[in-house]
C-alpha positions as CSV (number, residue, x, y, z in Angstrom):
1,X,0.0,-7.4,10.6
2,X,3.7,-7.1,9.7
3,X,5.1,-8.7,6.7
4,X,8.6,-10.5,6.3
5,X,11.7,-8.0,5.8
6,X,12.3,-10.1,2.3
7,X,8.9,-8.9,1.2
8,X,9.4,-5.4,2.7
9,X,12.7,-5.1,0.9
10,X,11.5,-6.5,-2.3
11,X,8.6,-3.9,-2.5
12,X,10.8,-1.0,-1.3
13,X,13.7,-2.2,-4.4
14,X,10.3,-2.2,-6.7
15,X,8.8,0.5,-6.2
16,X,11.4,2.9,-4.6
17,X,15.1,3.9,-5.5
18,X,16.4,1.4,-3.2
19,X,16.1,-1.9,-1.0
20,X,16.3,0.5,2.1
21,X,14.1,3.4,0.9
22,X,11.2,3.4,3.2
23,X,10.7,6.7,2.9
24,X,9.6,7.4,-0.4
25,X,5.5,7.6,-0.9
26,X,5.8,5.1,-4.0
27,X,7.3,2.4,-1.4
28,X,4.7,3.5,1.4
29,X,2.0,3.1,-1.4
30,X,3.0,-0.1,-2.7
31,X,4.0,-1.5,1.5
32,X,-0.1,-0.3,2.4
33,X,-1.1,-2.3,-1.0
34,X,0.0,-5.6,0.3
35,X,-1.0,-5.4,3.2
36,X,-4.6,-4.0,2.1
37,X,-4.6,-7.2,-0.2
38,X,-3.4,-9.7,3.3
39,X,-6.2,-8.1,5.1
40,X,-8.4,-8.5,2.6
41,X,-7.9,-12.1,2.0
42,X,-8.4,-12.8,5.7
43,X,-11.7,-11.0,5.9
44,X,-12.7,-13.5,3.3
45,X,-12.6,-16.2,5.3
46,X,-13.4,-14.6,8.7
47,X,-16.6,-12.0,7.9
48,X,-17.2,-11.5,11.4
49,X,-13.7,-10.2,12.3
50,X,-14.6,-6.4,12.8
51,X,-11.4,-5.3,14.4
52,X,-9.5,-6.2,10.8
53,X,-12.0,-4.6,9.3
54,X,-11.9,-1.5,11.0
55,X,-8.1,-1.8,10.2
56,X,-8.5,-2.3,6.7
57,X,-10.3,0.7,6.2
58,X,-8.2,2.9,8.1
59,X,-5.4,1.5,5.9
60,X,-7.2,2.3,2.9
61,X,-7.5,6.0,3.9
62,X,-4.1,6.7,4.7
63,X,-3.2,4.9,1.1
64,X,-5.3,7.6,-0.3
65,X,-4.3,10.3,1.7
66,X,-0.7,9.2,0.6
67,X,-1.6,8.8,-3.3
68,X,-3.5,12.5,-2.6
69,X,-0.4,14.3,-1.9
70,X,1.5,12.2,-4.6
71,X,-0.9,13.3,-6.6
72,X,-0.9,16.8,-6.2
73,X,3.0,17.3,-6.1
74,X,3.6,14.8,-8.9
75,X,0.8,13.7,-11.5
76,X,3.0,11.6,-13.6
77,X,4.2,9.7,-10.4
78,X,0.7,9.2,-9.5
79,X,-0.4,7.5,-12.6
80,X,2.9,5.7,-12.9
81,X,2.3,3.5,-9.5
82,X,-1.6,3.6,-9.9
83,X,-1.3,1.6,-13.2
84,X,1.9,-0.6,-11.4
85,X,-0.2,-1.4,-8.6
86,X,-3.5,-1.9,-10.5
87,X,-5.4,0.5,-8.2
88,X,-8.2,1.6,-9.2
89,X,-9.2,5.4,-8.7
């Protein structure tokens, strides 16, 4: 699933330091978000469509995996782009 540059761009200048920063794990977190809430919506309609599936949940681990280490380095970070995001733990 890949998502427009516009929305890439807008979620990066969101949640990063810049329009370009790709890099940073708040702008990784926030890019696996939507598309863990595309996926989602599509599974929805189509129950039967393992493959997604099996996407979405390998997408949710590497979100966590990513919101683990933010965690660990950086609490207040953490809880900053949990409560932005509206993830729940």
């Amino acid at each position: 699933m890949n998502l427009a540059p516009e929305v890439k761009k807008k979620a990066f200048l969101e949640h990063g330091k810049s329009e370009f920063d790709s890099g940073s794990t708040e702008a990784q977190v926030a890019l696996f978000t939507m598309k863990i809430q595309h996926l989602t919506e599509h599974l929805k309609i189509n129950k039967k469509d393992m493959v997604t599936e099996r996407s979405l949940v390998i997408m949710v681990g590497k979100r966590r995996k990513l919101l683990d280490y933010l965690k660990s380095k950086e609490i207040q970070r953490y809880r900053d782009i949990i409560k932005k995001l509206g993830i729940r733990k």
